[in-house]
ZAMARGU-4260 file (C-alpha; in steps of 0.2 Angstrom, whole numbers, plus 5000, padded with zeros to 4 digits):
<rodrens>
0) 5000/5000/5000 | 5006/5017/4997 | 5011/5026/5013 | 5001/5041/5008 | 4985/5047/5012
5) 4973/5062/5005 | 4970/5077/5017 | 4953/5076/5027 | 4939/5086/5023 | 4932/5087/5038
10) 4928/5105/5045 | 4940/5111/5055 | 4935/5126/5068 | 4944/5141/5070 | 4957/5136/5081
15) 4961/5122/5072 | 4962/5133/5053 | 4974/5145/5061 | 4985/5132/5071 | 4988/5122/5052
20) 4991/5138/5042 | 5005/5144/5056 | 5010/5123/5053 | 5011/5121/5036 | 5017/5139/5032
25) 5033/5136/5047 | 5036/5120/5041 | 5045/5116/5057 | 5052/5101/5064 | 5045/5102/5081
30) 5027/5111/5084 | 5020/5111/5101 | 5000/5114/5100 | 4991/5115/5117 | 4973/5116/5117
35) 4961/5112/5131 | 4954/5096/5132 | 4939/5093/5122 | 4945/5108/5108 | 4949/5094/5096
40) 4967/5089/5098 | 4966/5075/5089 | 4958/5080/5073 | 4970/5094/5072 | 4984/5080/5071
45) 4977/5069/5058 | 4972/5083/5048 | 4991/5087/5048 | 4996/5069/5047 | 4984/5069/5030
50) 4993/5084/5024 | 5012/5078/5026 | 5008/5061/5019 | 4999/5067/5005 | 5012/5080/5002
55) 5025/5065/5002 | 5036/5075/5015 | 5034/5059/5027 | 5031/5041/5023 | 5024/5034/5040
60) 5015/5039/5056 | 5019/5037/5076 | 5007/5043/5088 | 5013/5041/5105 | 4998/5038/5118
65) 4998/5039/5138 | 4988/5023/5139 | 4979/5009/5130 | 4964/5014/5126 | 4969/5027/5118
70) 4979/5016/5106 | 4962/5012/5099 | 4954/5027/5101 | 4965/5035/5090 | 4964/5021/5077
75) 4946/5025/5075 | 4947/5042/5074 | 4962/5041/5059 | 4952/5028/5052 | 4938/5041/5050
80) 4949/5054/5038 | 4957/5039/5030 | 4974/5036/5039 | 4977/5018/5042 | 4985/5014/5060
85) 4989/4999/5067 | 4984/5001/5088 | 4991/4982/5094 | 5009/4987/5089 | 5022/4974/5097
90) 5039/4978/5104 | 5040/4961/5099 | 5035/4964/5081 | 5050/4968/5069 | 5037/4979/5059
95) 5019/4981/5053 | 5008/4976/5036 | 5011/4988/5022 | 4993/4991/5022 | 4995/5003/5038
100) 5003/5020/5037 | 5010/5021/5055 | 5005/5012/5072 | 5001/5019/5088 | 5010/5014/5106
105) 5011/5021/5123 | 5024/5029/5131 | 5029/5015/5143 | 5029/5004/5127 | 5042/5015/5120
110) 5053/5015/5138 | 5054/4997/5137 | 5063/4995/5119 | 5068/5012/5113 | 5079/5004/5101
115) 5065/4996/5092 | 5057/5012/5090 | 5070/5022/5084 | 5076/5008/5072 | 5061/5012/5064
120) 5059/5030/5065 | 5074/5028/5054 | 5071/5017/5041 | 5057/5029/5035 | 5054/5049/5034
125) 5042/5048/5050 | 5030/5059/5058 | 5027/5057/5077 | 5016/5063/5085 | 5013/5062/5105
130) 4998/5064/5113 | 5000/5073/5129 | 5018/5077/5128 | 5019/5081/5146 | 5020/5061/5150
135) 5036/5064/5142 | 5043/5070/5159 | 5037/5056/5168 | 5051/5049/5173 | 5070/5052/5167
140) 5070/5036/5160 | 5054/5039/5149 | 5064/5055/5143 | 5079/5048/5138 | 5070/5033/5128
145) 5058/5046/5120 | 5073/5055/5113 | 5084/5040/5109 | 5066/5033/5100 | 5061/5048/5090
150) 5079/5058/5089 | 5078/5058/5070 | 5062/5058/5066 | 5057/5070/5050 | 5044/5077/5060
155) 5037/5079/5079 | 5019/5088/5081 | 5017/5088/5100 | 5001/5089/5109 | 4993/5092/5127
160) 4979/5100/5135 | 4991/5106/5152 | 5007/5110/5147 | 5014/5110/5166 | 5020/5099/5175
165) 5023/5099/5197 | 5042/5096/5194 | 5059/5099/5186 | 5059/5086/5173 | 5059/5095/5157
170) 5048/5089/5142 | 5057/5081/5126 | 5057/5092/5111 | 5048/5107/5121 | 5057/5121/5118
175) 5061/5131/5133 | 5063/5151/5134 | 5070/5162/5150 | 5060/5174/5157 | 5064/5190/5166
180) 5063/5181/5184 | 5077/5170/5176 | 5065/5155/5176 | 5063/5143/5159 | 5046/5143/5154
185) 5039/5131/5142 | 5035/5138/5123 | 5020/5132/5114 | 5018/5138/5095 | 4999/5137/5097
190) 4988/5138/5112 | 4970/5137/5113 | 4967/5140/5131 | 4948/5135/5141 | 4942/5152/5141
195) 4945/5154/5122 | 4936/5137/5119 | 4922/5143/5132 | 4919/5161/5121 | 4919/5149/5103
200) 4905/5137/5112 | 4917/5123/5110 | 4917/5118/5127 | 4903/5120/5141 | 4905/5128/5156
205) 4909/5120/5172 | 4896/5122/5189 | 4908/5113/5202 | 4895/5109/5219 | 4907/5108/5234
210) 4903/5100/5247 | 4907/5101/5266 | 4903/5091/5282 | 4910/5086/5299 | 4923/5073/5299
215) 4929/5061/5313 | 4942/5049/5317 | 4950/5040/5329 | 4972/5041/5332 | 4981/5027/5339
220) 4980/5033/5358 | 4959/5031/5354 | 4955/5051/5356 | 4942/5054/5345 | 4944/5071/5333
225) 4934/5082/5321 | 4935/5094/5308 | 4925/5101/5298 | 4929/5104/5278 | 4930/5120/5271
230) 4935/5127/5287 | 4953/5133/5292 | 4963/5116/5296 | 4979/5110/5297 | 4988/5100/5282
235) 4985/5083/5295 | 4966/5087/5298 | 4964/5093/5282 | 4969/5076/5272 | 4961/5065/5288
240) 4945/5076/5285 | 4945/5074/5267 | 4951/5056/5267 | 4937/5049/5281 | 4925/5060/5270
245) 4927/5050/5254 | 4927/5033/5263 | 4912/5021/5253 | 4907/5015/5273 | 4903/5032/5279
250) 4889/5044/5275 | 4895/5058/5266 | 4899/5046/5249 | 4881/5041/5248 | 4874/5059/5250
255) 4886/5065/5237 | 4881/5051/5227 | 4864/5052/5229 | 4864/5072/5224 | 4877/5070/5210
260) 4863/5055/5204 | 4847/5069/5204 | 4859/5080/5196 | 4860/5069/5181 | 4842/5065/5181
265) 4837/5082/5181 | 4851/5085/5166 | 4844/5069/5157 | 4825/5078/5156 | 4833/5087/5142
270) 4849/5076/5135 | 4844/5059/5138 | 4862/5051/5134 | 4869/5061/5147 | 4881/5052/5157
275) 4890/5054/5176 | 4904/5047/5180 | 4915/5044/5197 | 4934/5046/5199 | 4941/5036/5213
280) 4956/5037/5219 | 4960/5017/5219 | 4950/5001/5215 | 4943/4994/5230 | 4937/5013/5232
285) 4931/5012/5213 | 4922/4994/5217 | 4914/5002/5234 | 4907/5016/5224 | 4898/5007/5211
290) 4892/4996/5225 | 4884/5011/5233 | 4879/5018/5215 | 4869/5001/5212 | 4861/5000/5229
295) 4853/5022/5227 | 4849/5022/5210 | 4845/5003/5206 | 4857/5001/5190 | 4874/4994/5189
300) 4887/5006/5182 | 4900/5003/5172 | 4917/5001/5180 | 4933/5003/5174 | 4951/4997/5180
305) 4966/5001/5174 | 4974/4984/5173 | 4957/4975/5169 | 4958/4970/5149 | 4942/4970/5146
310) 4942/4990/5149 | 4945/4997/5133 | 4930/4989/5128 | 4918/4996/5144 | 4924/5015/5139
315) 4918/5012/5121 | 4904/5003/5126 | 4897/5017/5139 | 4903/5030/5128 | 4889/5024/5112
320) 4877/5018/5126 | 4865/5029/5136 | 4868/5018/5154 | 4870/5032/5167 | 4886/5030/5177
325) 4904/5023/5175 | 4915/5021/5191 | 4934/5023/5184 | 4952/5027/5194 | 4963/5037/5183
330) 4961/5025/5167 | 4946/5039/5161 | 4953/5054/5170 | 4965/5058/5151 | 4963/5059/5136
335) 4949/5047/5135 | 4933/5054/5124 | 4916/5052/5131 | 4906/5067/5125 | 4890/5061/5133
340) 4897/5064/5153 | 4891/5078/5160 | 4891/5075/5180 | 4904/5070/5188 | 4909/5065/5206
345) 4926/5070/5210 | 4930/5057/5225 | 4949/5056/5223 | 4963/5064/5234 | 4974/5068/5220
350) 4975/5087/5221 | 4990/5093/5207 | 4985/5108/5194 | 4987/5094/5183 | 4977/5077/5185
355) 4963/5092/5191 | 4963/5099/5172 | 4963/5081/5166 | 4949/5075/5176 | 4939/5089/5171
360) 4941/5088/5154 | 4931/5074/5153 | 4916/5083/5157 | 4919/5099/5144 | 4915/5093/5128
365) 4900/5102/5121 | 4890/5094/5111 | 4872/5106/5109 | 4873/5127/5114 | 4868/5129/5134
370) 4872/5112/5141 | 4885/5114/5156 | 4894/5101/5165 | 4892/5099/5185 | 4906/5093/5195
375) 4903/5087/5214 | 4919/5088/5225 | 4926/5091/5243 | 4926/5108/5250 | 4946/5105/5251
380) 4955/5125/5249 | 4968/5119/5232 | 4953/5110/5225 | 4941/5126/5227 | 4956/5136/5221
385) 4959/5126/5205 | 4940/5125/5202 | 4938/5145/5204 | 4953/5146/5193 | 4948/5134/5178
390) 4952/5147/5164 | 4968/5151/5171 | 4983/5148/5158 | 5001/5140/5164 | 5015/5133/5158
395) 5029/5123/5163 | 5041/5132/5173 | 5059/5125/5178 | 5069/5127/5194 | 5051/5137/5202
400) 5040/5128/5215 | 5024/5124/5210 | 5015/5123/5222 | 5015/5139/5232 | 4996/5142/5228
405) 4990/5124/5233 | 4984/5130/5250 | 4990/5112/5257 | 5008/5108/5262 | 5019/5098/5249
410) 5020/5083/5262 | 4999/5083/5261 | 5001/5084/5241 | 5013/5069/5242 | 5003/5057/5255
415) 4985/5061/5244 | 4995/5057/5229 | 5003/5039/5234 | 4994/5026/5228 | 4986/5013/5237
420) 5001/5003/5238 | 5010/5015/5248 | 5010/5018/5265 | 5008/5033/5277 | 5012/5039/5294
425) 4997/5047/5294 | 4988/5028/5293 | 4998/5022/5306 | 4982/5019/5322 | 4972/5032/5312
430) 4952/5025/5310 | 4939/5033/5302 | 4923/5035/5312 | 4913/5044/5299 | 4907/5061/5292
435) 4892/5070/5286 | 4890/5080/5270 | 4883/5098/5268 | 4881/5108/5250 | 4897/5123/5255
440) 4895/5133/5240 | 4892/5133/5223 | 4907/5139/5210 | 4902/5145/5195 | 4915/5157/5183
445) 4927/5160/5196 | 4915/5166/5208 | 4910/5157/5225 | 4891/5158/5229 | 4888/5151/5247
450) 4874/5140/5252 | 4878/5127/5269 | 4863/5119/5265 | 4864/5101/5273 | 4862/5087/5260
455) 4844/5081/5256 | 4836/5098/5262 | 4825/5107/5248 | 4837/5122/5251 | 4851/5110/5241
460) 4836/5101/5229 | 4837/5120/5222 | 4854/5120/5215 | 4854/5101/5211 | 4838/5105/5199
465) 4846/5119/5190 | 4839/5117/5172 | 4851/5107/5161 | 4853/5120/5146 | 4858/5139/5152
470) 4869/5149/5145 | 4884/5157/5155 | 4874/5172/5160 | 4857/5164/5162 | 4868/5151/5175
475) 4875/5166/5183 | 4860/5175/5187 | 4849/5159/5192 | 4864/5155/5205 | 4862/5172/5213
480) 4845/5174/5214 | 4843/5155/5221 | 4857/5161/5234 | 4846/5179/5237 | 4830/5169/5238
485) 4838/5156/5252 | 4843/5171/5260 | 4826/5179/5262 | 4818/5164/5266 | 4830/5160/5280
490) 4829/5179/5287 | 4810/5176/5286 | 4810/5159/5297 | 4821/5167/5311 | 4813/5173/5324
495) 4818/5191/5331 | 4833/5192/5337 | 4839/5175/5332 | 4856/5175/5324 | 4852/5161/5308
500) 4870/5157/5306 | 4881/5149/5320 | 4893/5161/5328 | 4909/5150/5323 | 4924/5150/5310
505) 4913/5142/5297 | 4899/5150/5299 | 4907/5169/5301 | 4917/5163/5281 | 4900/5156/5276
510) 4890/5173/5280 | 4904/5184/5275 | 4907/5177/5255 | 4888/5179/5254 | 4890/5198/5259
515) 4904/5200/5247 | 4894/5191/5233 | 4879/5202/5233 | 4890/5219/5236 | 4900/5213/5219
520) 4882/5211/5211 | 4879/5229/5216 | 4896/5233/5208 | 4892/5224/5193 | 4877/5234/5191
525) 4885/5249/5196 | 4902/5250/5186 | 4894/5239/5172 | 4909/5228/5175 | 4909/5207/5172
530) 4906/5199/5190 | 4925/5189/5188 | 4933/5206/5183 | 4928/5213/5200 | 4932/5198/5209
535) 4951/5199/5200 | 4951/5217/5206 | 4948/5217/5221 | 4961/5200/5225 | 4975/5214/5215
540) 4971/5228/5228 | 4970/5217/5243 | 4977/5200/5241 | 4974/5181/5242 | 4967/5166/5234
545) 4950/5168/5228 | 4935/5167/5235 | 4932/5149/5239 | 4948/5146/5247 | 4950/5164/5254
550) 4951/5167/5274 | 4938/5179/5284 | 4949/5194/5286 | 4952/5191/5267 | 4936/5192/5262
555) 4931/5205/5274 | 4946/5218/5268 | 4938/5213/5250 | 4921/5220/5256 | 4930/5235/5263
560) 4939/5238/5246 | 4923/5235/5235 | 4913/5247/5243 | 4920/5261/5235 | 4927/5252/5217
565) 4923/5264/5205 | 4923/5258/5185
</rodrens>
């Protein structure tokens, strides 16, 4: 077969149409595209692919994959514009039928016989292309075998969706610039951020339900303790609170569950595909969950392991199916397409910038104007932050820590992040008791709007039956006047002289982001000024994280300050 193929004439969208003219005009060797997941990565590719083999400027095709899946996934998709790729690619096969015009491996295939790869990167002018280009830097050992493998290719087109990483291990083939502060930052020759993809209607907008609750455990002397998520905590009670809150046995899973579910039933009255889906953070926690899944809503999900073979086949299975929910660890958390999710439960305690953005990007796709996704999660300060701060733009930055905005200490990242293989000190006599779950606030757009509305009340049926399509602004306004409306009804109820809200921490941070979120309206109205533009504003002249992850005399100096902000 001749190793060339005719360029698709599938519609590209803007993004796309100005990333290949800055391609094919350049014509350079290496070209690093980021693009948010769900902008259409992978179309991008093949469409360039098509071109370079048509053109005759390369014979064969690589694409480089994090996982397995993927190899298939990617299969389908070339097969769709007419590219021939073979996904089940040996190490152990000294090459593949003429009839393909490239194959596609994963990284750790590569890492295992770099040789073999580069062997036949050589024999033939080769495109590679690497999906998520930051698995590059995995390891040193992934590095070196990824250059030693693709060296000499003709071409490289490198893709990813988060081109950061939380250490020091730079990326093959990224091209690296210093800045003023003397830091290297990574270059990309194409970015397609969220909020660019958010304006075009290519992706929907993200409604993430945070949910609090009061935790307990036991330590090894027997002392019981409690903590409260959401509130001021130490790194220790912060990852017990957060860890006993996300066990299957105790109660604050199910009520998660049990909300996420009406979510997606109330989502499904007007896209009846639409699908939910769980991140766990390990498999006995993944098994548990769908357990708990089966036993409130009275259909089996689908579950998906990572080391299960049959996986691959479940993912493409749910994804053309209409079945409601799929239990997964980090298998579906990158990468993987399923347009139909739109609810998801984020039950894991991995907490870096990056498997956040991943994990999220399964929900984004949109598919029709007005749908939005809705993401449940702890009310855990870095996981507010990186949800308030979903549009935000980064790179990757050498010899800088990475973590200075986490709102948790590196040792609490580290410990949430092992797997469940790994021991703790922290698990050493620690025993979870159990915990109870409360609807915190509701983050929409960068802006916190504050509800403690315990879980089951009608008070939390309000946000949880939000109507499935509403655009940005419609979702903005119905979110402040469901909070204005609780707050009226609740000032009603009280009798005189009651105080409503309990005098403590908690209830102090609950009362003052509600105060600052109606003064910003006023501001809004006032200045004419967008709600995040005042929100950024007022964190420049005073400081600190946002909203949701902001401290009381934070937000009170921001209350101060947007009293008299003037347009």
């Amino acid at each position: 077969m001749q190793a060339s193929a005719a360029p698709s004439t599938q519609a590209l969208r803007g993004w796309q149409r100005r990333a290949l003219v800055k391609y094919l005009a350049a014509k350079p060797r290496d070209y690093l595209a980021v693009a948010t997941p769900g902008a259409g990565k992978t179309t991008f590719a093949l469409r360039i692919a098509g071109e370079l083999l048509s053109e005759g400027v390369v014979e064969r095709v690589t694409v480089v994959v994090p996982t397995e899946h993927l190899k298939v996934q990617w299969a389908q998709a070339a097969a769709g514009v007419g590219i021939a790729l073979d996904p089940k690619f040996s190490n152990s096969s000294a090459q593949n039928s003429d009839e393909y015009h490239g194959v596609v491996v994963t990284y750790a295939q590569v890492a295992s016989h770099p040789t073999r790869h580069r062997v036949r990167t050589e024999s033939r002018r080769t495109l590679v292309i690497f999906d998520e280009i930051h698995h590059g830097g995995d390891a040193k050992s992934w590095g070196d075998a990824i250059r030693e493998a693709f060296d000499e290719a003709t071409r490289r087109l490198l893709l990813t969706g988060t081109p950061f990483r939380s250490d020091d291990s730079p990326i093959p083939f990224v091209r690296y610039e210093h800045g003023p502060d003397g830091f290297a930052r990574s270059q990309a020759d194409h970015t397609y951020g969220y909020a660019d993809a958010l304006a075009d209607g290519v992706v929907r907008p993200v409604v993430f339900l945070a949910y609090s609750g009061e935790s307990r455990w036991r330590d090894s002397a027997g002392e019981e303790h409690s903590a409260r998520l959401g509130e001021p905590l130490t790194a220790e009670q912060t990852a017990r609170a957060w860890r006993t809150a996300l066990n299957p046995a105790g109660e604050w899973m199910p009520a998660v569950i049990a909300a996420a579910d009406k979510r997606l039933d109330q989502k499904r009255q007007h896209v009846p595909d639409a699908g939910g889906m769980i991140i766990a953070s390990d498999q006995t926690a993944a098994r548990a969950y769908a357990e708990l899944l089966t036993r409130l809503t009275g259909e089996a999900p689908t579950v998906v392991l990572s080391d299960d073979p049959g996986s691959s086949g479940r993912i493409t299975a749910f994804s053309a199916g209409t079945s409601k929910w799929l239990v997964a660890v980090r298998m579906v958390s990158e990468g993987v397409d399923v347009p139909r999710l739109a609810v998801g439960v984020y039950a894991t305690s991995a907490s870096t910038p990056l498997f956040f953005a991943q994990a999220i990007g399964r929900f984004v796709r949109s598919r029709k104007p007005g749908e939005t996704a809705s993401v449940f999660l702890p009310s855990v300060p870095n996981l507010l932050l990186l949800a308030s701060e979903m549009e935000a733009q980064r790179n990757h930055v050498l010899g800088k820590p990475h973590r200075e905005a986490d709102g948790l200490d590196d040792e609490l990242l580290e410990d949430a992040n092992k797997t469940k293989d790994e021991s703790s000190d922290m698990d050493n006599g620690y025993e979870m008791i159990g915990a109870d779950a409360e609807l915190d606030q509701v983050i929409f757009d960068g802006s916190s709007f504050g509800t403690a509305t315990p879980a089951g009340s009608d008070e939390e049926a309000d946000y949880l039956g939000i109507p499935g399509l509403l655009d940005a602004t419609q979702m903005r306004d119905l979110l402040s006047r469901r909070q204005q409306e609780q707050l009226t009804k609740r000032s009603a109820a009280a009798p005189a002289g009651v105080v409503t809200a309990p005098a403590t921490t908690y209830g102090q941070l609950r009362d003052l982001r509600k105060e600052l979120n109606a003064l910003v309206t006023l501001a809004h109205h006032r200045t004419g000024k967008p709600h995040g533009w005042i929100h950024n504003e007022l964190r420049r002249i005073c400081g600190g994280p946002v909203v949701a992850a902001a401290n009381s005399d934070q937000i009170a100096a921001r209350i101060e300050a947007v009293r008299t902000l003037r347009a």
